[in-house]
C-alpha positions as a Markdown table, in Angstrom:
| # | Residue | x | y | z |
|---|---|---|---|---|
| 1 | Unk | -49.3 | -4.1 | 64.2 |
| 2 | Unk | -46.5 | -2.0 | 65.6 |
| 3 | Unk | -46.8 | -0.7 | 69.4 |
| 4 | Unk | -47.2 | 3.0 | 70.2 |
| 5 | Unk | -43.3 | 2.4 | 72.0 |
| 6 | Unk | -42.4 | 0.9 | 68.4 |
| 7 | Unk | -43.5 | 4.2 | 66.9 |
| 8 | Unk | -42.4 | 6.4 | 69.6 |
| 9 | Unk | -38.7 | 5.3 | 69.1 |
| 10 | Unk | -38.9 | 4.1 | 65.7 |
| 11 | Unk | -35.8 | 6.9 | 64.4 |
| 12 | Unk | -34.2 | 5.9 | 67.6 |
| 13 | Unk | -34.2 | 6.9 | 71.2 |
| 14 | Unk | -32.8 | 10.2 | 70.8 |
| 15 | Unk | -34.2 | 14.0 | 71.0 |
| 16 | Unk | -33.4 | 16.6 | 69.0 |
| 17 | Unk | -34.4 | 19.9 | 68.1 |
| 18 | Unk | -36.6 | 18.8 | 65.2 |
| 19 | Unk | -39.0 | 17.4 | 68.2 |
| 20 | Unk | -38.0 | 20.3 | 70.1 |
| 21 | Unk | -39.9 | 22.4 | 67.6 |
| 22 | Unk | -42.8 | 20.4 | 67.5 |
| 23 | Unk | -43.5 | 19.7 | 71.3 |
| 24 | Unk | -43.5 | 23.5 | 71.9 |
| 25 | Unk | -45.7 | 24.1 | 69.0 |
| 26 | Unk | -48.1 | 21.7 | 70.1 |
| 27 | Unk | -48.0 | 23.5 | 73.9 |
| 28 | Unk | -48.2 | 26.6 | 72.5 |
| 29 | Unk | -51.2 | 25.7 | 69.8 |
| 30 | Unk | -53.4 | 24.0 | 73.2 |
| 31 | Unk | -52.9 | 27.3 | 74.2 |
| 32 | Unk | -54.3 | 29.2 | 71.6 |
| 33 | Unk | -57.4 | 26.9 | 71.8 |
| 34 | Unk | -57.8 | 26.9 | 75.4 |
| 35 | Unk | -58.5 | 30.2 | 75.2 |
| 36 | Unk | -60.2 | 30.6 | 72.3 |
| 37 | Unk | -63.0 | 27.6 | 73.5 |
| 38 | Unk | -62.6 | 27.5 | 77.3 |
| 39 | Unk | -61.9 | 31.2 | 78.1 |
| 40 | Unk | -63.9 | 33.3 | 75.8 |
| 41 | Unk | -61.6 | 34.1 | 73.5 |
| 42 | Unk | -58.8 | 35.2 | 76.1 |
| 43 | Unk | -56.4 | 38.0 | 74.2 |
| 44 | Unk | -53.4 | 37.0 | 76.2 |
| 45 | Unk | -53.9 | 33.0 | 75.4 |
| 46 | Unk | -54.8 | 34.1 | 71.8 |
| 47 | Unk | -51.5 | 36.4 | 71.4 |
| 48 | Unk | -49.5 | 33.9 | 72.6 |
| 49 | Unk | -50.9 | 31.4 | 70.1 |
| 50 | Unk | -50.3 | 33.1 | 67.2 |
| 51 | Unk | -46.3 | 32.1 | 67.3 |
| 52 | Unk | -46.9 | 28.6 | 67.1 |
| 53 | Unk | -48.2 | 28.0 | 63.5 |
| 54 | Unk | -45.0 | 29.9 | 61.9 |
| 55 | Unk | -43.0 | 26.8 | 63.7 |
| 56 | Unk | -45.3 | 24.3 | 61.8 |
| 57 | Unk | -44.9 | 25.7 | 58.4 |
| 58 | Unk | -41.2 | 26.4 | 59.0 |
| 59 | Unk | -41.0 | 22.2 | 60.0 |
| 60 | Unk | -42.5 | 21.7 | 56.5 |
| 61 | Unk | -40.3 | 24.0 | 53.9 |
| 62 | Unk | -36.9 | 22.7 | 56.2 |
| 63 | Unk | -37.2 | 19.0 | 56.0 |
| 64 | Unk | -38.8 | 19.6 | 52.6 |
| 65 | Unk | -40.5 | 16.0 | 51.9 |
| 66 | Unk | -43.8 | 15.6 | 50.4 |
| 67 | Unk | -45.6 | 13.0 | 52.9 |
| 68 | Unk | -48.9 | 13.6 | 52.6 |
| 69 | Unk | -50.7 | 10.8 | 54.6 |
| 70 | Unk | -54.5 | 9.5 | 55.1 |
| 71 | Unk | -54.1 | 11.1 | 58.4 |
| 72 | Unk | -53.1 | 14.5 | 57.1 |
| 73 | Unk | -56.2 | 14.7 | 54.4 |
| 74 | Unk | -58.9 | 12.8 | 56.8 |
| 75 | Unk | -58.2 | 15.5 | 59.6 |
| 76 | Unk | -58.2 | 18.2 | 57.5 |
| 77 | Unk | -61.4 | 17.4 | 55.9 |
| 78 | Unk | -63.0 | 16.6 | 59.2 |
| 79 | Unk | -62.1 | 19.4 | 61.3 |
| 80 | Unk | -62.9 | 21.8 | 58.6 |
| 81 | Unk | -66.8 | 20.6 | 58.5 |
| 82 | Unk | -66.6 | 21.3 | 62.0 |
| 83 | Unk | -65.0 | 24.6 | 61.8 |
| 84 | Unk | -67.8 | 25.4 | 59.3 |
| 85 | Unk | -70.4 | 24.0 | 61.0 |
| 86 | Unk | -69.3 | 26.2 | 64.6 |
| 87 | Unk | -68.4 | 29.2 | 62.9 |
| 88 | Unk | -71.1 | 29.1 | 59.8 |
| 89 | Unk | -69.4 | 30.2 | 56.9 |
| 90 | Unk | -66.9 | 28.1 | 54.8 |
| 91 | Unk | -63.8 | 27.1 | 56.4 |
| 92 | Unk | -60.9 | 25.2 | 55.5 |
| 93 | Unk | -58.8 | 23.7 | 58.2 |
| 94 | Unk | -55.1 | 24.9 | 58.7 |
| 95 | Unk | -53.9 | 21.2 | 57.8 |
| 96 | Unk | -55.1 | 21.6 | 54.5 |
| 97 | Unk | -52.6 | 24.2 | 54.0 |
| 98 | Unk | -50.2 | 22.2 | 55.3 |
| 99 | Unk | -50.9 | 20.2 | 52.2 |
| 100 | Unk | -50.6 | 22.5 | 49.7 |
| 101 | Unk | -47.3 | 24.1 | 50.9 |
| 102 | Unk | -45.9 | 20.4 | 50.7 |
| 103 | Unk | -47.2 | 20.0 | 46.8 |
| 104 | Unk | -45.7 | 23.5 | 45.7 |
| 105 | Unk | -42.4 | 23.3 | 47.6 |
| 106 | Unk | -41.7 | 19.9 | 46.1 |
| 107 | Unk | -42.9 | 20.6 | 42.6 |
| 108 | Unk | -41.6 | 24.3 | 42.7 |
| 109 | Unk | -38.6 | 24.4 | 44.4 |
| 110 | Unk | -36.9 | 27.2 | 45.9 |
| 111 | Unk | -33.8 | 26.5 | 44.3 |
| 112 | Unk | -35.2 | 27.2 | 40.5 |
| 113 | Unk | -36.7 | 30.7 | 41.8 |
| 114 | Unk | -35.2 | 33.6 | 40.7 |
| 115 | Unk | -34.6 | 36.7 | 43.4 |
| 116 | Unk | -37.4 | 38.3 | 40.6 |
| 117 | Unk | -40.1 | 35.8 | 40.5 |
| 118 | Unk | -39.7 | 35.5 | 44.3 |
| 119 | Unk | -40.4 | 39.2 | 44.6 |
| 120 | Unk | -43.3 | 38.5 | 42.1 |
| 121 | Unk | -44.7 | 35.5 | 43.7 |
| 122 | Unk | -44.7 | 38.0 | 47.1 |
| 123 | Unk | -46.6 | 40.4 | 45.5 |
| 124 | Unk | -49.0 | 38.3 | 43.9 |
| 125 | Unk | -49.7 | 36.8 | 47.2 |
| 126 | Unk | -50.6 | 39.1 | 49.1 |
| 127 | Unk | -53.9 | 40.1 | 47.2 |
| 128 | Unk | -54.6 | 36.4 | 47.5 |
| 129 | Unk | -54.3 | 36.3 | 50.8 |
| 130 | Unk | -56.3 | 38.9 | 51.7 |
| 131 | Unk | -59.2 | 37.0 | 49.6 |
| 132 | Unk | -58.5 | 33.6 | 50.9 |
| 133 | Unk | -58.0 | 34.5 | 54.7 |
| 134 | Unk | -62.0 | 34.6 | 55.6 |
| 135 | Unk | -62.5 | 31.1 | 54.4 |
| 136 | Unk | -58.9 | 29.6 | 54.5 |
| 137 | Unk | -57.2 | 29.6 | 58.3 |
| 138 | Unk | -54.1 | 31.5 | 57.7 |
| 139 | Unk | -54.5 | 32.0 | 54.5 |
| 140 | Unk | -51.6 | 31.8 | 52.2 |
| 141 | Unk | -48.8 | 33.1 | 55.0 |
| 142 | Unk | -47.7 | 29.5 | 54.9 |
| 143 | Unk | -46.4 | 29.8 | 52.0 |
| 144 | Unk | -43.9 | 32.9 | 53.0 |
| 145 | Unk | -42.9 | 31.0 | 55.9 |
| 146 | Unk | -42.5 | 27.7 | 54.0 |
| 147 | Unk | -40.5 | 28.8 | 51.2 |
| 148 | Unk | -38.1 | 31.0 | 53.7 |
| 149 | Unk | -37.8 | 28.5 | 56.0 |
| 150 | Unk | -36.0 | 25.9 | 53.1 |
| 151 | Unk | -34.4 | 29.1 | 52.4 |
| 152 | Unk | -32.3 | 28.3 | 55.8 |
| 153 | Unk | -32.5 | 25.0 | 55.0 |
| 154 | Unk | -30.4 | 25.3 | 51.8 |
| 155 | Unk | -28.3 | 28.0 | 53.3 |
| 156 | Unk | -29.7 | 30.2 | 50.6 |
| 157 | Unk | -28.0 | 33.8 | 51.2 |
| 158 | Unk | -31.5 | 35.5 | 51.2 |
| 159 | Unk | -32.7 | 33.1 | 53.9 |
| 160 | Unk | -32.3 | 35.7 | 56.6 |
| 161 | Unk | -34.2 | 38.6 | 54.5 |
| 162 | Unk | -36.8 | 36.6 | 53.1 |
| 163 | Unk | -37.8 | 35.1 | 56.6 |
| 164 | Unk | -37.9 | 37.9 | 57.9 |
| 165 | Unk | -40.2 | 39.7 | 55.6 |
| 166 | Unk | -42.4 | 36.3 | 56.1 |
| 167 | Unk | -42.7 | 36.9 | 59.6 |
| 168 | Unk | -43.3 | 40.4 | 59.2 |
| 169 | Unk | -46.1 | 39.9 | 57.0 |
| 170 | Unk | -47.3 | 37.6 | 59.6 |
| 171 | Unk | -46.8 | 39.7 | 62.4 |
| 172 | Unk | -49.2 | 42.4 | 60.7 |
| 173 | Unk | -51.6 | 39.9 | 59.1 |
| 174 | Unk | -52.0 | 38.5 | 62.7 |
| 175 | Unk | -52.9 | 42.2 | 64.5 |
| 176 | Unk | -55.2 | 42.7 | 60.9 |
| 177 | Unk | -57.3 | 39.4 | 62.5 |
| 178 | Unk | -57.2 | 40.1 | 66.0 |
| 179 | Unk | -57.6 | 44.0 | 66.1 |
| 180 | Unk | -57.0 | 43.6 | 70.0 |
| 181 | Unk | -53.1 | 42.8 | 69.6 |
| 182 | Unk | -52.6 | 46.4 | 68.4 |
| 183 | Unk | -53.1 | 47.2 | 72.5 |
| 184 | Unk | -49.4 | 47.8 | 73.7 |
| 185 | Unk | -49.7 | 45.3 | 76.5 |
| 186 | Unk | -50.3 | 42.8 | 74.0 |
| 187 | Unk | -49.0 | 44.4 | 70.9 |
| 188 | Unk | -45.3 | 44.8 | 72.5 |
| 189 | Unk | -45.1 | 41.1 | 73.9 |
| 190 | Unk | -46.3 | 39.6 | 70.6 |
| 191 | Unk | -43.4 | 41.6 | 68.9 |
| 192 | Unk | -40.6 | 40.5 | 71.1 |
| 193 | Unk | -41.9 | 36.7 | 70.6 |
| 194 | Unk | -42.4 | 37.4 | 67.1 |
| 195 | Unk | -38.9 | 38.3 | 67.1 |
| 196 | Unk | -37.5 | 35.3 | 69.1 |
| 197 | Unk | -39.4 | 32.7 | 66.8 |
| 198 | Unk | -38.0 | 34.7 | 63.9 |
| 199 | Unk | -34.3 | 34.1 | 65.8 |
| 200 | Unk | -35.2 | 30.8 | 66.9 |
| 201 | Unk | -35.8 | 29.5 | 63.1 |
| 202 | Unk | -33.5 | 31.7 | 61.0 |
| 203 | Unk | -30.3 | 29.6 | 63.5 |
| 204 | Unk | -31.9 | 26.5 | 63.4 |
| 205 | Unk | -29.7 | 23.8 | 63.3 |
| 206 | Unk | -30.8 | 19.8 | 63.3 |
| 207 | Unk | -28.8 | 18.3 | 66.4 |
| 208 | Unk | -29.2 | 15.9 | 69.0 |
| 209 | Unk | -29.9 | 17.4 | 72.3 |
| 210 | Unk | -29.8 | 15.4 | 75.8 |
| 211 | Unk | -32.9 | 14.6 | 77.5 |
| 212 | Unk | -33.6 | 13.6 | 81.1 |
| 213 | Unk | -34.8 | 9.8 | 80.5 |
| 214 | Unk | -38.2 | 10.4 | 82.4 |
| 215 | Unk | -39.0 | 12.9 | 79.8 |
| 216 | Unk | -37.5 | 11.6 | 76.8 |
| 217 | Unk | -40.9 | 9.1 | 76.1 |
| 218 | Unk | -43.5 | 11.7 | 76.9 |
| 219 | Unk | -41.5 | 14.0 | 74.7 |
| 220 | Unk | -41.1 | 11.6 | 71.9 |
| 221 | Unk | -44.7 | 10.7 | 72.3 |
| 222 | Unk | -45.9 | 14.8 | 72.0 |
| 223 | Unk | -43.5 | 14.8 | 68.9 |
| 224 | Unk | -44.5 | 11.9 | 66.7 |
| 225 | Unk | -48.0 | 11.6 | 67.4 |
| 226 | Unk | -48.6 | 15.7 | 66.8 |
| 227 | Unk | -50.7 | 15.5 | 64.2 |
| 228 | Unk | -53.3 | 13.0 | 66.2 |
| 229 | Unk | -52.5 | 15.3 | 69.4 |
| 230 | Unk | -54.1 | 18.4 | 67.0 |
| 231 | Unk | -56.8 | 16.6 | 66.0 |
| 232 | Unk | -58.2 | 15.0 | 69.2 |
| 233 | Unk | -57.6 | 17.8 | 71.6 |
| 234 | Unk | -59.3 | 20.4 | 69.1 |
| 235 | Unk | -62.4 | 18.0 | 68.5 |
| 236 | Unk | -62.5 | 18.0 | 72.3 |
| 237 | Unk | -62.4 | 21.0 | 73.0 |
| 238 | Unk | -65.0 | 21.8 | 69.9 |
| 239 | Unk | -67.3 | 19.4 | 71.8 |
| 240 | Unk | -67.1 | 21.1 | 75.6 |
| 241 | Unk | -67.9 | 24.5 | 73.7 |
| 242 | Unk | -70.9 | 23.4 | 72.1 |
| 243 | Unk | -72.1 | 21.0 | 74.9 |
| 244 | Unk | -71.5 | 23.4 | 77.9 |
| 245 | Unk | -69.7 | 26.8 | 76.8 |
| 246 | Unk | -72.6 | 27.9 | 74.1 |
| 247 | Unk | -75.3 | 26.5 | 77.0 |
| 248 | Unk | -74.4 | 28.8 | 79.2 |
């Protein structure tokens, strides 16, 4: 039985920006629910939420490895009876996707797509989206963001133009589901970090960076055990609002 310290360090005792990535995603996704359970659906929590899920699927199309564990599918299946359940209507959990956008990118790769049939596919996937997204979180955007982000994996030259138009798509989609973003106090911010995860991604580079050794285990911790981090915190938080939020 290996040791949560086994695990944490088991690719070595190092941080880099691959964990980097993730720890800020996960920050920013407690975020998004904190305000969505806890403070009544807060805009400004909400807003800032929305920029962490394009760092997840960008994670997935960049390392590019089809992993798909028990973990992974259990979690999925879980939190999306529970998301049905709270929000009565069908609902398939965001991890799902995460599933999906492994299976295509490994049995489609970017690599044997034509500039054409990536313009296709972008079309085609838009009208599917905009069936899907009531029942599916996020829809389909993970597939934009997935397939650009190996894009800048591969050093493909339309990385930069085809992440962009990802985010874009995105960015709109986002203001589409949340009609309260198109406020400029809210719609102006969420551009500009829009814009920096866009910058963030597009120059991403795996490296090594130094970390202060009080932080480097905590960090290590947030970065490998993410996925449990999702699930727990969000079936916590899904249990305060039906115990004590809706009772109120």
């Amino acid at each position: 039985m290996i040791s949560i310290r086994e695990n944490v360090y088991r690719y070595g005792k190092s941080f880099n920006t691959h964990d980097f990535i993730k720890v800020v995603a996960i920050f920013i996704m407690v975020i998004d629910h904190v305000g969505y359970y806890l403070l009544a659906n807060d805009p400004w929590f909400r807003m800032i939420g929305r920029i962490g899920l394009p760092m997840w699927y960008f994670l997935i199309g960049y390392v590019n490895k089809l992993r798909i564990n028990y973990f992974l599918i259990g979690y999925g299946i879980i939190l999306s009876f529970t998301d049905t359940f709270l929000m009565q209507t069908v609902w398939f959990n965001v991890l799902l996707t995460f599933i999906v956008c492994q299976v295509l990118l490994h049995y489609f790769p970017v690599e044997r797509i034509s500039t054409l049939w990536r313009a296709i596919f972008f079309l085609l996937l838009l009208p599917i989206n905009a069936l899907l997204y009531s029942h599916v979180e996020y829809g389909v955007l993970g597939i934009f963001l997935v397939y650009s982000a190996r894009m800048v994996a591969i050093k493909d030259p339309q990385a930069a133009f085809w992440l962009a138009l990802a985010h874009l798509v995105f960015f709109v989609w986002q203001i589409i589901a949340f009609p309260y973003l198109i406020q400029p106090k809210l719609l102006y911010p969420f551009a500009f970090l829009t814009l920096g995860v866009y910058f963030l991604l597009l120059f991403y580079k795996q490296r090594v960076w130094s970390c202060p050794q009080f932080l480097l285990f905590p960090m290590l911790f947030i970065s490998r055990y993410s996925l449990h981090i999702y699930f727990y915190h969000l079936i916590a938080l899904q249990l305060i609002w039906v115990l004590y939020i809706t009772q109120k």
